[in-house]
C-alpha positions as CSV (number, residue, x, y, z in Angstrom):
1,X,-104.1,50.2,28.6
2,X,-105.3,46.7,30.1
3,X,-103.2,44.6,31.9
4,X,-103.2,42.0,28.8
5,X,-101.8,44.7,26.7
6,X,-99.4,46.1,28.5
7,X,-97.7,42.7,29.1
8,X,-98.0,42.2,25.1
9,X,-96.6,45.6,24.5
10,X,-93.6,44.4,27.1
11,X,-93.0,40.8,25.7
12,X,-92.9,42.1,21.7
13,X,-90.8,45.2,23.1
14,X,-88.3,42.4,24.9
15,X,-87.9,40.4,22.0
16,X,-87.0,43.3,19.6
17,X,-84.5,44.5,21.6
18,X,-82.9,40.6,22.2
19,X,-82.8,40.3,18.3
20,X,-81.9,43.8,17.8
21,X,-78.6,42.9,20.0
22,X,-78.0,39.3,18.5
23,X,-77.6,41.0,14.9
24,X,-75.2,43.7,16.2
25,X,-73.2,41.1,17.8
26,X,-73.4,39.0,14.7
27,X,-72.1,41.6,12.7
28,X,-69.3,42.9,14.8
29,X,-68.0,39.4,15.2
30,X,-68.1,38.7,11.4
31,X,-66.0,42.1,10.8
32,X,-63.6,41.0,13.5
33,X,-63.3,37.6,11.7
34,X,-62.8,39.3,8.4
35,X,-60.2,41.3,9.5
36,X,-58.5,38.5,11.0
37,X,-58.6,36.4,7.5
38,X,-57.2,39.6,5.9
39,X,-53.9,39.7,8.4
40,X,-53.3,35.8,8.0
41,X,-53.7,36.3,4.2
42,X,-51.4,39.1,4.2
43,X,-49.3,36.8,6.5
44,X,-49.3,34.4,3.9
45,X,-51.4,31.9,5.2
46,X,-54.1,31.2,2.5
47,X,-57.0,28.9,2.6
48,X,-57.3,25.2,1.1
49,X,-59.9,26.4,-1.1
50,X,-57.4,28.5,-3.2
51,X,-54.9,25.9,-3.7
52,X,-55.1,25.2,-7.7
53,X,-56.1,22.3,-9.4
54,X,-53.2,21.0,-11.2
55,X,-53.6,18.6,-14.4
């Protein structure tokens, strides 16, 4: 393996495992936010997007 291919091999190798990492991340933080919209709604707290329109 050349030189030149070896440090492509390396740089595509990097930046799958970096993305691989950032969508784990991004998807353990949205289930930790998810949970925590479930306790406040359980709480009572509920969002200003549910209030109803009334006529």
């Amino acid at each position: 393996m050349t030189a030149h291919a070896l440090y492509v091999t390396a740089a595509y190798g990097i930046t799958a495992v970096v993305l691989i990492g950032l969508i784990g991340w991004i998807l353990l933080d949205q289930r930790a936010r998810k949970r925590e919209l479930a306790e406040l709604e359980a709480g009572g707290v509920r969002r200003r997007s549910d209030k109803a329109v009334k006529s």
